[in-house]
Every structure is written in structure tokens, then in C-alpha cells.
N, C-alpha and C positions, 0 to 999 in steps of 0.2 A: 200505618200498616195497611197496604190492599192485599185482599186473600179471594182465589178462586178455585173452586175445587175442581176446574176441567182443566183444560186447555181449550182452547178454541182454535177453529182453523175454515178458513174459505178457501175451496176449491178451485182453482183457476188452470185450462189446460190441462200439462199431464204434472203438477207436482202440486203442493202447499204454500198457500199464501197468507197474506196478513195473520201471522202465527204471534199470538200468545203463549209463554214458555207453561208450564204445570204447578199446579199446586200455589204453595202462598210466599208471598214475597215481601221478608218482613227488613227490619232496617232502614237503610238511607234511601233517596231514591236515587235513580239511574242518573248516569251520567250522561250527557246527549250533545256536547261538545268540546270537543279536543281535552285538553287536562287543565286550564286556566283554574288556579286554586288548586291545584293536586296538592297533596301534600307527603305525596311521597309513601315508600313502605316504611313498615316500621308499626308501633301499633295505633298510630292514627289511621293507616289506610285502609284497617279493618272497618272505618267507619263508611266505607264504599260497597263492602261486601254483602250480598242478598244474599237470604234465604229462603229454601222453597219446601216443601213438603216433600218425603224420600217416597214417589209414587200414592197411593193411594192409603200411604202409615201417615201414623203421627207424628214420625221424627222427621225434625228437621238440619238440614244441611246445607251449606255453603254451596254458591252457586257454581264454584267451580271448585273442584276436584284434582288431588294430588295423585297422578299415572304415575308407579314407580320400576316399571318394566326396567328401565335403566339402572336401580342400585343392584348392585354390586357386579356390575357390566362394564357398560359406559361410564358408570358412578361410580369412585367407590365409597368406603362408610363413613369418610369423616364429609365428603360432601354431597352425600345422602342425607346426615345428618343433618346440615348444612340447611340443606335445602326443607325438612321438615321444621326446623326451626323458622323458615324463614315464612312457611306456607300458615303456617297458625300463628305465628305474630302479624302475619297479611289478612287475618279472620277467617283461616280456611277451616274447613273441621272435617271433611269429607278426605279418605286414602286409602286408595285401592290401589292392590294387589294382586297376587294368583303365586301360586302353589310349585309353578313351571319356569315363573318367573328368574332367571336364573341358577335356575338348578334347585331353589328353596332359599339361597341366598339374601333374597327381598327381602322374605318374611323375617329371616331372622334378624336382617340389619334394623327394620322396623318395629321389632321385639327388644334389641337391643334399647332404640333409640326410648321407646317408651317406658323401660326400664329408670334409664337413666335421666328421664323427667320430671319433676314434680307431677303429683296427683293434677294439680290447678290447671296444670297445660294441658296434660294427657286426658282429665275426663272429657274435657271438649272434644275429642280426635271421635270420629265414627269411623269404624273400621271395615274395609269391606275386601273380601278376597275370591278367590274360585277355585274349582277342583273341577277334573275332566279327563285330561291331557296325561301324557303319560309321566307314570313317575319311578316305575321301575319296569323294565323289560317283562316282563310275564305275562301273559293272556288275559288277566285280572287286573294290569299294571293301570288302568286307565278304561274310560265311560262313564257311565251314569246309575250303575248296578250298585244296589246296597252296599255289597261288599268292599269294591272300591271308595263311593264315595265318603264311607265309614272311615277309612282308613286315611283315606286323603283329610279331612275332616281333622281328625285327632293330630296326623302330622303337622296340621297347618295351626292349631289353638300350641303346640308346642314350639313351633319356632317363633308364633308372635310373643310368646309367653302371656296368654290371656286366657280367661276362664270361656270366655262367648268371644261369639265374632259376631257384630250387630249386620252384617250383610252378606251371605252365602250363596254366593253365584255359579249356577252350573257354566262352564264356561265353553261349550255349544252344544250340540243337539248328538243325540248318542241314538243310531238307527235299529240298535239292538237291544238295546231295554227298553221292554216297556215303561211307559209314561208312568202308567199308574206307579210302578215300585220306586220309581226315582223320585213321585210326590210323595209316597209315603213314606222315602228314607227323611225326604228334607223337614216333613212335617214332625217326625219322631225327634230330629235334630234339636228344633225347635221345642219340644214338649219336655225336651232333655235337658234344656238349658242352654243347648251348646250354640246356637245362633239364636235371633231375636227374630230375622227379617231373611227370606232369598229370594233371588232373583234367577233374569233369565241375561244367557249374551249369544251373541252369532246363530239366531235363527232365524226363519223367517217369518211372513205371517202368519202359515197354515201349524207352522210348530207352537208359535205363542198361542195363538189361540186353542189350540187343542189343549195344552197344558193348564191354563185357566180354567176352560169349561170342564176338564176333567177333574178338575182339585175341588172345583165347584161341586158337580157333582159325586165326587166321594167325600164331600166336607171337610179339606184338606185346608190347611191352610197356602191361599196362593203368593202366588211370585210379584212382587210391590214393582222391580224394575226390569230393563232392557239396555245391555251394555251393548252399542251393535254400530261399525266405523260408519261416522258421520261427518260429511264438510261439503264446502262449496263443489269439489271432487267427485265427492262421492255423492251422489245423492238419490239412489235407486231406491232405498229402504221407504221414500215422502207415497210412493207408488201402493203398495202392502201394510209396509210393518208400521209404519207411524200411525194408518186408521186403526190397525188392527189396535196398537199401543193405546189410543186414545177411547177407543171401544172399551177396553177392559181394562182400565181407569191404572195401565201401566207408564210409570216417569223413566225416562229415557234418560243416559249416562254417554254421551257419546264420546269414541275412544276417533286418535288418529284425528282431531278438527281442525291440525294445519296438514292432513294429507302427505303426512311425511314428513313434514318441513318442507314441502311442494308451497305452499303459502306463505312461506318465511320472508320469500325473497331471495331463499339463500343462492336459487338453481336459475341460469339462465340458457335462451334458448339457442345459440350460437356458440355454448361451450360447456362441455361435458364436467360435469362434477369429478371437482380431486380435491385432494386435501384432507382436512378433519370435519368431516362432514357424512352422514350415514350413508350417502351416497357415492363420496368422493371416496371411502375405504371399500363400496361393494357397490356400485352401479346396477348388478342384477338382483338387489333385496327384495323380494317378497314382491309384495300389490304394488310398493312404492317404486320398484325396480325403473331405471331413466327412459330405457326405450319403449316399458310397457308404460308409462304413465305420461309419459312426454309429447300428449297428440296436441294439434289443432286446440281443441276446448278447452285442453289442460290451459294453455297458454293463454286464449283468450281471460279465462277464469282470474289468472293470475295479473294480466294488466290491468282489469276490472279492479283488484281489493288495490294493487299499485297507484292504481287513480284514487280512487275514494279515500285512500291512507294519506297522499300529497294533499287533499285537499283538506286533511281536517288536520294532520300534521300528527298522526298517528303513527303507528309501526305497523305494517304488513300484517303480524299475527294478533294482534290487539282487533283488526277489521275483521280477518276469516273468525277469531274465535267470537266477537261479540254478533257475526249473524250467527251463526252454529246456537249458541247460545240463548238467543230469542225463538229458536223455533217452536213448533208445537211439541207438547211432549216433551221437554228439556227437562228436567231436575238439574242436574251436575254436568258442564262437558269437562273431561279429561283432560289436564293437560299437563304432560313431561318431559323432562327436560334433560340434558346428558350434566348443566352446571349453573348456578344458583343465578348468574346473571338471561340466561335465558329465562329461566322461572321467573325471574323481576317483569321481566318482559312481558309474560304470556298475564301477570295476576293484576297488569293494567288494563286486564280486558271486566275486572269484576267491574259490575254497573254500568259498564258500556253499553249504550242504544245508538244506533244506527236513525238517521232522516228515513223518509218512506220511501226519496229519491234514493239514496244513497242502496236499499233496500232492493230495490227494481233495478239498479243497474246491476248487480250482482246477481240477482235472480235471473236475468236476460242472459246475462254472460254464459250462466253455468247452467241455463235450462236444458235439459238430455233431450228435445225433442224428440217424443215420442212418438212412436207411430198410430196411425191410426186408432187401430184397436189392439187391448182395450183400454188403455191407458191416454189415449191420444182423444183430442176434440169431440171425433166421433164417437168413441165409447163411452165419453163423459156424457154428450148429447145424450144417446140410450139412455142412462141410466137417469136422470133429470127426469121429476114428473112436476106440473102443474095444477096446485091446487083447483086451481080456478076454471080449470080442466082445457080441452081442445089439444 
């Protein structure tokens, strides 16, 4: 077992390098070339799966995490179910959720599903959900105000059917309630029995940080994590939110680390997504949408993990999820699936370590070259001082 209670990270240019993931990494060690000796899923291949510290708590969880944004959507419950069975006989224990997630449908397929488990499986499962977003049309219907997140709160311990939810995540930043009553509902939550642990998702730096030093200073209990879209794609948050993360001893959950399925492979650049594919039924989705995500970088990004996968005889999302996954600041990265042979796929990325080469070419690919200031060379220059002085 090696255990550290930071993460560590060297600065390089405008993003993070040589990153260390958070907290402590207990179990097998990492795997560092192709699968030679795999043995497969099932419950041997839990003996691959790391553990890390959930932020600055004492609990610990599986280094990757089961996204269920898909049940009862893309999924439905017998292969929801499907797929929780397959994620904890794979040694996963971490499964997140939210409130919005289909309509409340997630929660209760994942209520069901723990229902209908033996205790032995289920007490392993750490549960984690959010509230924020709207859930009923009304002026109250959604934020971060007592009253709502009260309410969101109790609807969500009823669909999971569970007394506590061990992880309570605001699930983004709400411009109209003050900080303080939103730390003092989550802290009363907590004092009430009703969650053990909450967190932070979708803000930036200057909201994380405020939220800590204010829970600090009102003797609140603070937020252990930070859910916030992380991959070779995205990678603006290495800028702000990951020092900020790493300053206030917060473990990072990163959602979206194949960028859609932009990393899968699945999407090429001479032919437009069709088919059964998130893209191929709505091309203009969201962040992931084709014409907005399909630039120059995109593409370099993606022949980068497509190199680095041929050479070690990987699969596409096993390469983006095992860098995502080594960064700094990592506890759990996210990853979901629409059906249970995908999830095989993405839970060969547990243990996965990347070469330092292999590391640097992906980092090159997907560096956002920043500009100047403050983010860029020269603003790094600025801020650099020399013990030794001159």
C-alpha cells in the first residue's frame, strides 16, 4: 500500500504536469503494459482496482466511478441493473447520480437495484448524488436555497430508498443564494444524519474557493469533492480550478473523460456521425455537439490517444480515461456507459499507467496553448520567484 495525502503537481507552460492522482492508493499496483496476464472481469479483475481517499475524508473508493446519467434513458433497468452488477463485481464501489437525471428515474432504478441486492454487495456501493437543477416548474423549483435543497434532498433519500446518502453534491453554483445558507443547509444535512460527506460540481475557482474559506470560517463542515468535465478535450479547469482543488485539500470526480465519446474512436473526421451513437441521433448535443467540438485540436487530440492505443494494443478509451485518471487532484473519474459491453471496455482502464512518453505526447497534442498572460509563459515567468534571489 503507498498513501499520500496531497497530490502533487509541476508546473509547466500554461497547464499541469507530472501529476500525481489524490489521496491513497491501496490494492494491486498499476498496470503499466498492455493487458499480458489480464484476467479478465469478473471478480478477479477487482484485483486491478485502486483505491484512493474520497478528497480530504476518510472514506475510501474505487478509482473509477459508475456515471448513471444514462439509466433509465439510453439504459433501461434490466440493463442498468446489468451494468451495476457488473461495475462491483469489477471492484467498483463508487455511483453517482443526480436528482435531474432523468426525470428522478436513475435514482429510483438505483434504489431498486440496491433493494434487490444482498447487504454483502450493497454495503460496499458509496453513494453519491446532487440536487440544484430544476425539479419542478416553480420559482423555488431549483438552486441552492434551503428550501429547495431540503426538498430535493428528501425526494432523492426516497427514490434511492436509503436513510443517508454518503456524498451530497450541489450540482453548480446558484448566483442567488448566498454561500453561507447553502453551507449551512448542507452542514445541518449532515448533522441530521441525512448525508455523511458533500461536495462541490460545475464551478470555478473563485466559487470553490469562497465556499471552503467561508464554511471555514463559519465552522461548517466543508465540501471533500469537485465534480467538474475533465479530458484530454477539455482541459481549461488545469488553469484555476485544479490549483484551487489542490490548495483546499479537494479530490476531483471528473465527468465526460472520453469528451462525449469524442475519444472513443467512435467519430471520424471526413464523415459525419449517424447511426446509434449520441451523435449520430443529435449531432447538435450540448458541449459535445459535432460542428462545435470538431475543430483542428479536437482531431489532433484524438490521433494522439489513436497512436499511443496501437502501440500498446489498447482501446482508445482505456488511453484517454487512464490519463484523465492519473492527473492531479483525481479521486474517481466518471465513466458511463449507454450498455454493459461499453462499461467492459471503459473498467480496463482501472490500474492503467501511461509511459512518461506516452504522457508527453498527449499532453502536446491537447495543449490549449495559452496566451501570454496570465496563463501563458510570461505570466508564469511573473509569478516564479528565486530563493537564491536576483
Amino acid at each position: 500500500m503507498t498513501c499520500c495525502s496531497h497530490a502533487t503537481a509541476t508546473r509547466v507552460d500554461s497547464g499541469i504536469r507530472a501529476l500525481a492522482p489524490f489521496g491513497c492508493v491501496i490494492s494491486a499496483p498499476a498496470r503499466s503494459r498492455g493487458r499480458p496476464g489480464h484476467k479478465g472481469l469478473g471478480s478477479d479483475y477487482g484485483d486491478f482496482v485502486r483505491y484512493r481517499r474520497l478528497g480530504s475524508s476518510g472514506c475510501a473508493v474505487s478509482e473509477l466511478c459508475l456515471g448513471t446519467m444514462t439509466f433509465g434513458a439510453e439504459t433501461d433497468e434490466a440493463g442498468s441493473h446489468e451494468q451495476l452488477d457488473l461495475f462491483v463485481d469489477a471492484g467498483g464501489t463508487l455511483v453517482d447520480t443526480a436528482d435531474v437525471y432523468s426525470a428522478g428515474r436513475s435514482e429510483e432504478i438505483i434504489g431498486r437495484w440496491l433493494t434487490a441486492r444482498p447487504p454483502e454487495v450493497t454495503e460496499r456501493v458509496v453513494i453519491a448524488t446532487k440536487g440544484r437543477f430544476a425539479t419542478d416548474p416553480g420559482p423555488n423549483g431549483n438552486g441552492l436555497s434551503a428550501r429547495h435543497l431540503t426538498r430535493a434532498l428528501d425526494a432523492s433519500l426516497r427514490r434511492l430508498g436509503v436513510d443517508v446518502i454518503d456524498v451530497y453534491q450541489v450540482h453548480a453554483y446558484d448566483p442567488y443564494t448566498p454561500m453561507e445558507e447553502t453551507l449551512r443547509t448542507l452542514d445541518g444535512f449532515a448533522q441530521a444524519g441525512k448525508i455523511r460527506y458533500h461536495g462541490l460540481s460545475n464551478v470555478t475557482g473563485w466559487q470553490l474557493t469562497k465556499a471552503v474559506l467561508t464554511a471555514r470560517a463559519l465552522g461548517l463542515r466543508e465540501p471533500v469533492t469537485l465534480q467538474p468535465q475533465y479530458s484530454l478535450i477539455v482541459r481549461e479547469i488545469e488553469w484555476e480550478i485544479v490549483p484551487a482543488a489542490l490548495d483546499a485539500g479537494l479530490g476531483l470526480l471528473p465527468w465526460s473523460p472520453l469528451g462525449g465519446g469524442w475519444l472513443s474512436g467512435k467519430y471520424r473526421r471526413d464523415q459525419r456521425p449517424t447511426g446509434d451513437t449520441r451523435l449520430g441521433e443529435d449531432p447538435g448535443r450540448g458541449m459535445e455537439a459535432y460542428d462545435r467540438r470538431g475543430s483542428d485540436r479536437t482531431w489532433r487530440v484524438i490521433d494522439a490517444v489513436d497512436q499511443v492505443a496501437r502501440s500498446r494494443g489498447l482501446s482508445m478509451a482505456e488511453v484517454a480515461l487512464a490519463w484523465v485518471n492519473n492527473r492531479a487532484a483525481v479521486v474517481s473519474t466518471i465513466i458511463g456507459a449507454r450498455t454493459s459491453e461499453q462499461l467492459e471496455t471503459n473498467l480496463r482502464a482501472a490500474g492503467l499507467e501511461l509511459s512518461t512518453q506516452e504522457y508527453a505526447v498527449l499532453d502536446a497534442a491537447s495543449d490549449l496553448d495559452a496566451s501570454d498572460y496570465p496563463y501563458g509563459e510570461l505570466g508564469i515567468d511573473q509569478r516564479k520567484r528565486n530563493l537564491a534571489g536576483g
